[in-house]
VOPAGU-2260 file (C-alpha; in pm, 1 decimal, decimal comma):
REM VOPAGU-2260
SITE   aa  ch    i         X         Y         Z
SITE  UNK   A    0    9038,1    3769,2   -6419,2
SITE  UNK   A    1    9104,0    3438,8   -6257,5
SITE  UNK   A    2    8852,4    3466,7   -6004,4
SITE  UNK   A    3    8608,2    3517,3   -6287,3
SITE  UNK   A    4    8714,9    3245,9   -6491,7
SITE  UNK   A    5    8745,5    2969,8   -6157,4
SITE  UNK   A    6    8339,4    3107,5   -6145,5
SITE  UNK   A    7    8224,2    3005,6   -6511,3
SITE  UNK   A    8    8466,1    2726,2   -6620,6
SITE  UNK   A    9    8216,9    2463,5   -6399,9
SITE  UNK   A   10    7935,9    2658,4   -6556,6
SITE  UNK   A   11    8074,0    2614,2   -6907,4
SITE  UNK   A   12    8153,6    2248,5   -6874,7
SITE  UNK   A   13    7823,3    2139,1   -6750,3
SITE  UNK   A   14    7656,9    2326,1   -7061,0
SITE  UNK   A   15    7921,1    2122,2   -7268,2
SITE  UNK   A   16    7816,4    1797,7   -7125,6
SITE  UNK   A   17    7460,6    1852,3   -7146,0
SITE  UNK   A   18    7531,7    1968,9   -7521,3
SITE  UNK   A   19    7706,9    1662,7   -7578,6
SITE  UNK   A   20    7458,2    1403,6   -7397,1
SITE  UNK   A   21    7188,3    1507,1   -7581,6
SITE  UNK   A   22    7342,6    1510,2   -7911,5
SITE  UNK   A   23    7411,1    1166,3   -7793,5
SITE  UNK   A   24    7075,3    1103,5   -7699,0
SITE  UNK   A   25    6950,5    1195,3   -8062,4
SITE  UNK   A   26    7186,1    1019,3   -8239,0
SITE  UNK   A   27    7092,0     725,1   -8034,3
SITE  UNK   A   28    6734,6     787,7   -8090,4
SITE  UNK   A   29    6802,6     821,2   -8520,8
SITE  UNK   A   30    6975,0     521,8   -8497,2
SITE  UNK   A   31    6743,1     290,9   -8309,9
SITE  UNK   A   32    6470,3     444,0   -8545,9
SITE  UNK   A   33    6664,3     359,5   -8880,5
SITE  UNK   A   34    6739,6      18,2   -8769,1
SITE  UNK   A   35    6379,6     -56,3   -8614,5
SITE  UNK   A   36    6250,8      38,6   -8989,6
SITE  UNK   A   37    6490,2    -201,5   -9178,4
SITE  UNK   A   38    6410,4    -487,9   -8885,2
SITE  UNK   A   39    6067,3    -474,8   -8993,6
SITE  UNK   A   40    6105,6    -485,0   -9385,9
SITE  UNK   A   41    6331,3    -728,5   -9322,7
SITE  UNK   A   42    6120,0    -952,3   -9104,9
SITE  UNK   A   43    5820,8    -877,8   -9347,6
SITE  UNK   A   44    6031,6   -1036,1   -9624,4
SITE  UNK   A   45    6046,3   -1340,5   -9414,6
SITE  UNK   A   46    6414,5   -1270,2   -9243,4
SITE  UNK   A   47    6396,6   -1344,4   -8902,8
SITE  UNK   A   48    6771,6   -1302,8   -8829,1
SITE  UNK   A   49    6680,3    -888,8   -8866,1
SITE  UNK   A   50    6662,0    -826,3   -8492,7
SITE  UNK   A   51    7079,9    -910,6   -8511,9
SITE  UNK   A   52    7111,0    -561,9   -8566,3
SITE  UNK   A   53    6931,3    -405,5   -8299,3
SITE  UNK   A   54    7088,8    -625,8   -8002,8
SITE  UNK   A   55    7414,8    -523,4   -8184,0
SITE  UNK   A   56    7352,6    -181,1   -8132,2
SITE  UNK   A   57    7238,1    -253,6   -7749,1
SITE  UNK   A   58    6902,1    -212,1   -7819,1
SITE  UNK   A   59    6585,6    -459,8   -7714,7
SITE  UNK   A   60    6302,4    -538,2   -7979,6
SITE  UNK   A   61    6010,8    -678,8   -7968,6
SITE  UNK   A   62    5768,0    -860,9   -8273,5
SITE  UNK   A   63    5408,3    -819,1   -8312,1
SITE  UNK   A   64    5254,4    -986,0   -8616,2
SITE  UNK   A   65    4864,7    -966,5   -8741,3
SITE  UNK   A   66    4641,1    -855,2   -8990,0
SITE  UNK   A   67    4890,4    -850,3   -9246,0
SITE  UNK   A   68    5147,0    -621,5   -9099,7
SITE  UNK   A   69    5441,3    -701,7   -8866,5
SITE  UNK   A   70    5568,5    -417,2   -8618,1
SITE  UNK   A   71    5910,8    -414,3   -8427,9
SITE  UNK   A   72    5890,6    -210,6   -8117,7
SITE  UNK   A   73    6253,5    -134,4   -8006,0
SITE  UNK   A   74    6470,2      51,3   -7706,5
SITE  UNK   A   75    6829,6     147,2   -7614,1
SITE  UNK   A   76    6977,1     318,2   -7328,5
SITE  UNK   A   77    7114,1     659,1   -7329,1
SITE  UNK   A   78    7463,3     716,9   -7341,3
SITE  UNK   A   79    7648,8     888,1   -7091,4
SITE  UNK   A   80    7406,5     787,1   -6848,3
SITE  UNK   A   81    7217,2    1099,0   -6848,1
SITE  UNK   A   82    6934,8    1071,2   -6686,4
SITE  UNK   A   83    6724,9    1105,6   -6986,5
SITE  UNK   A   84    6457,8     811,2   -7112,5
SITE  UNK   A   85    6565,5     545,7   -7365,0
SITE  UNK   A   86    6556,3     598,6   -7723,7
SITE  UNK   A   87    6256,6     406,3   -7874,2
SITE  UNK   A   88    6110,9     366,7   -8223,2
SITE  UNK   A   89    5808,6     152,4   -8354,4
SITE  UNK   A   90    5772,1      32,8   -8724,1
SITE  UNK   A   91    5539,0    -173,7   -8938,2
SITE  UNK   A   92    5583,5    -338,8   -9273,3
SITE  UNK   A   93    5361,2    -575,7   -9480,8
SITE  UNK   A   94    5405,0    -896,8   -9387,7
SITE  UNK   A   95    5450,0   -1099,8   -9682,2
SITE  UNK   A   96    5733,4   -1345,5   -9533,0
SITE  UNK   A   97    5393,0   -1542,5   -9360,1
């Protein structure tokens, strides 16, 4: 019984912390989403402090404005430092703060 337990606890614990780095990675990857969608209304509206709450989550955003719309294009690591990509989300409002 031992010997068979010393054999699958590794194998058990590396399922566990795969399990558990990629919930982290889609939790990550709702987050940046969510907050990528309210940077945009919000810089559409003519707030251009939004992008406050991406950095604060660790993530980097970029602005593109034209034609009417404005689009935040954001990324954030991966927790755990799986070797997984980075979360990223892209989101367009009206513009209407220009």
């Amino acid at each position: 019984m031992t010997a068979e337990f010393a054999v699958a606890l590794p194998a058990v614990l590396i399922v566990l912390a795969l399990g558990a780095g990629v919930l982290g990675s889609a939790i990550t990857t709702l987050r940046v989403q969510q907050l990528t969608a309210e940077a945009a209304r919000l810089l559409g509206r003519g707030d251009e402090g939004a992008l406050s709450r991406l950095a604060e989550a660790g993530a980097s955003a970029s602005v593109d404005r034209g034609g009417g719309v404005v689009c935040v294009r954001a990324s954030a690591p991966v927790p755990l430092g799986l070797p997984l990509p980075p979360a990223s989300a892209r989101a367009c409002a009206l513009d209407g703060g220009r």
